[in-house]
C-alpha positions as CSV (number, residue, x, y, z in Angstrom):
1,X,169.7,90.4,176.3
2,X,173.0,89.0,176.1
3,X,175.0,89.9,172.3
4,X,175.0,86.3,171.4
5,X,171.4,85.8,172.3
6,X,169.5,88.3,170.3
7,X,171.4,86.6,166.7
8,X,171.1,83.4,167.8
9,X,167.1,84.0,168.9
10,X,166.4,85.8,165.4
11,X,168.3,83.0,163.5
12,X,166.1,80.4,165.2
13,X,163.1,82.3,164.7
14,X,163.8,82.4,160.8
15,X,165.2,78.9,160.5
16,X,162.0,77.7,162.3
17,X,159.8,80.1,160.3
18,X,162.0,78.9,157.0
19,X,160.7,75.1,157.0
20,X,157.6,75.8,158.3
21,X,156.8,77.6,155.0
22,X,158.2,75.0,153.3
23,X,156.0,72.8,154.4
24,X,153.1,74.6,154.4
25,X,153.7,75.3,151.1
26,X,153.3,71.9,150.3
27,X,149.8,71.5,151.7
28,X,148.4,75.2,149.9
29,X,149.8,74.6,146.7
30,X,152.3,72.3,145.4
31,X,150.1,69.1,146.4
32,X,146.9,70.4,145.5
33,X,148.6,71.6,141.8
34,X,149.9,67.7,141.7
35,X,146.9,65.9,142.4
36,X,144.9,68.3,139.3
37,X,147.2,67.1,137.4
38,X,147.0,64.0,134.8
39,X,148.5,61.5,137.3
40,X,151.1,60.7,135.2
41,X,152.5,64.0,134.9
42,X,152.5,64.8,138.8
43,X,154.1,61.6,139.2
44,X,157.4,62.6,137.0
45,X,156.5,66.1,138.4
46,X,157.1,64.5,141.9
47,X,159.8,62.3,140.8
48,X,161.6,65.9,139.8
49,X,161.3,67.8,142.9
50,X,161.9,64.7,145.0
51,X,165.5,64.7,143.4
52,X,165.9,68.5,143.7
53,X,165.3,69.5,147.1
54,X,168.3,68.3,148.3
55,X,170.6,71.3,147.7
56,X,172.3,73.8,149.5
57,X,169.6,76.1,150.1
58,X,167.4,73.6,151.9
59,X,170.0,72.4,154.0
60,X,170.6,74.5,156.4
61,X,166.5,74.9,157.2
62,X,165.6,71.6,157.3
63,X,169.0,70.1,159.1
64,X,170.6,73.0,160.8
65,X,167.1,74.4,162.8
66,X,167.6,72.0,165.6
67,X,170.7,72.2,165.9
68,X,170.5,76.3,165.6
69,X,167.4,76.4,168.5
70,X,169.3,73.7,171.2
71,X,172.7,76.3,170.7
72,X,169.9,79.3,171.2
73,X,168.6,77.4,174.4
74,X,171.8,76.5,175.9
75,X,173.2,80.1,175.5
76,X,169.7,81.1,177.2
77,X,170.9,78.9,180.0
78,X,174.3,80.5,180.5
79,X,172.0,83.5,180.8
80,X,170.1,82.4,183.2
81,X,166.8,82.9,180.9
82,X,165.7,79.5,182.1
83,X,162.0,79.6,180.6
84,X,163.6,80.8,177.5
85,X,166.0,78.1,177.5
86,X,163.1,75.2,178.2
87,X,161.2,77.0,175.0
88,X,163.8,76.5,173.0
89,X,165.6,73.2,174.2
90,X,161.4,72.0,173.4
91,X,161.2,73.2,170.0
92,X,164.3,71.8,168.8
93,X,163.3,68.5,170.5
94,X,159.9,68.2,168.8
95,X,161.0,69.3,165.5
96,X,163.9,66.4,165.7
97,X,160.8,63.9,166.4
98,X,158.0,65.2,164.4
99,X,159.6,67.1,161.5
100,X,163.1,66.2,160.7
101,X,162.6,61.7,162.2
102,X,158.8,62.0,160.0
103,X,161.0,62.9,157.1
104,X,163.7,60.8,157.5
105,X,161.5,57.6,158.1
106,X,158.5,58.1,156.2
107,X,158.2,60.6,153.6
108,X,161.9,60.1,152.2
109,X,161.6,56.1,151.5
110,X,158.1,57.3,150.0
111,X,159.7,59.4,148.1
112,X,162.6,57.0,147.0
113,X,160.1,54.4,146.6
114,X,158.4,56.7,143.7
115,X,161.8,57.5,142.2
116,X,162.4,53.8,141.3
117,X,158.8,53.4,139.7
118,X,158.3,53.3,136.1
119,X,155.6,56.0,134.7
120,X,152.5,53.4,133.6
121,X,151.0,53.8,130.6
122,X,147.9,52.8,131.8
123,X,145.9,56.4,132.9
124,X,144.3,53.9,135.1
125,X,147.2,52.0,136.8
126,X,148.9,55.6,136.8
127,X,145.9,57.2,138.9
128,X,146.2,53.9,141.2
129,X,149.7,54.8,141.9
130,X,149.9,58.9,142.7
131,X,146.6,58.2,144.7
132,X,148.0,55.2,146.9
133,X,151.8,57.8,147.0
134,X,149.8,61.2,147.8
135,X,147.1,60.7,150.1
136,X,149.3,59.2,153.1
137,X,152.6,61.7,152.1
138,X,150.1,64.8,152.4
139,X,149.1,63.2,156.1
140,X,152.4,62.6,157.1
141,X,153.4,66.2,155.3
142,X,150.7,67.6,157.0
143,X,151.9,66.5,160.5
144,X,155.1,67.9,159.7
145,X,154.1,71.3,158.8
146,X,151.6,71.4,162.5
147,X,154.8,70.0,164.5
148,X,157.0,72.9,162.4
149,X,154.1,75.4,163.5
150,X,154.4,74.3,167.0
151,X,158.1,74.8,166.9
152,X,157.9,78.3,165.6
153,X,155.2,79.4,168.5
154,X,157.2,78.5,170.7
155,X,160.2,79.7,169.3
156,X,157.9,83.3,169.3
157,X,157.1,83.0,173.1
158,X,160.9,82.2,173.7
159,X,161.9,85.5,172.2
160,X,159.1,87.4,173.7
161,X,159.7,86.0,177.1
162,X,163.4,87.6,176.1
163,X,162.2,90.3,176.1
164,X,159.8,90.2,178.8
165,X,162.9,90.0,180.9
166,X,161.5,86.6,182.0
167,X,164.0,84.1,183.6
């Protein structure tokens, strides 16, 4: 395997590997700790990590994983590891559609939508609100973290095809 290959396979791998335990996180813990909560305080709770995620740390995982696996499959090309290259080239196109577009489209304005809402005082009205917000962002979370999981198989069989000697 070609010296720009190996780095460039292992980066994927844990780029990929990063958001899809981010995600996944999401579904195993974070959510289900929210939703126990008094709905009041998961909103604000919500409303807090909404507005702290983007940082520098996240960044590069959730924005710079496509662009990390299509540089992985194009070198993969140059080397002539062509199934290699089509595992790759696939992973960063279905993360872009059903991780990083899902994101962008639906669970960011969700998000953005919940930032501009006023806590209730109503425990009623309150429970209303994080139930109509959580149920359909855990779906669409949910779908992320799969499509993530996808991408991170195939960014496994990639490597091992690598290593297979496999063109």
């Amino acid at each position: 395997m070609g010296r720009l290959l190996l780095p460039l396979s292992m980066l994927s791998l844990l780029s990929i590997g990063a958001i899809f335990g981010f995600f996944y996180a999401w579904i195993c813990s974070t959510m289900w700790g929210l939703d126990a909560l008094d709905p009041k305080i998961a909103i604000v709770a919500m409303q807090a990590m909404n507005a702290s995620v983007r940082n520098a740390v996240f960044f590069p995982a959730f924005f710079l994983t496509p662009v990390i696996l299509a540089m992985t499959a194009f070198i993969a090309v140059i080397q002539h590891r062509r199934h290699s290259a089509i595992l790759f080239a696939a992973a960063a196109t279905i993360y872009v559609a059903g991780a990083l577009l899902v994101t962008a489209m639906v669970n960011v304005p969700m998000n953005e939508t919940l930032a501009g809402v006023v806590i209730p005082t109503d425990s009623e009205a309150a429970r209303d609100l994080w139930q109509t917000y959580s149920a359909p962002w855990q779906f669409w979370n949910t779908l992320r973290t799969l499509v993530s999981g996808l991408c991170l198989i195939l960014t496994g069989l990639a490597i091992y095809l690598l290593n297979q000697g496999k063109i």
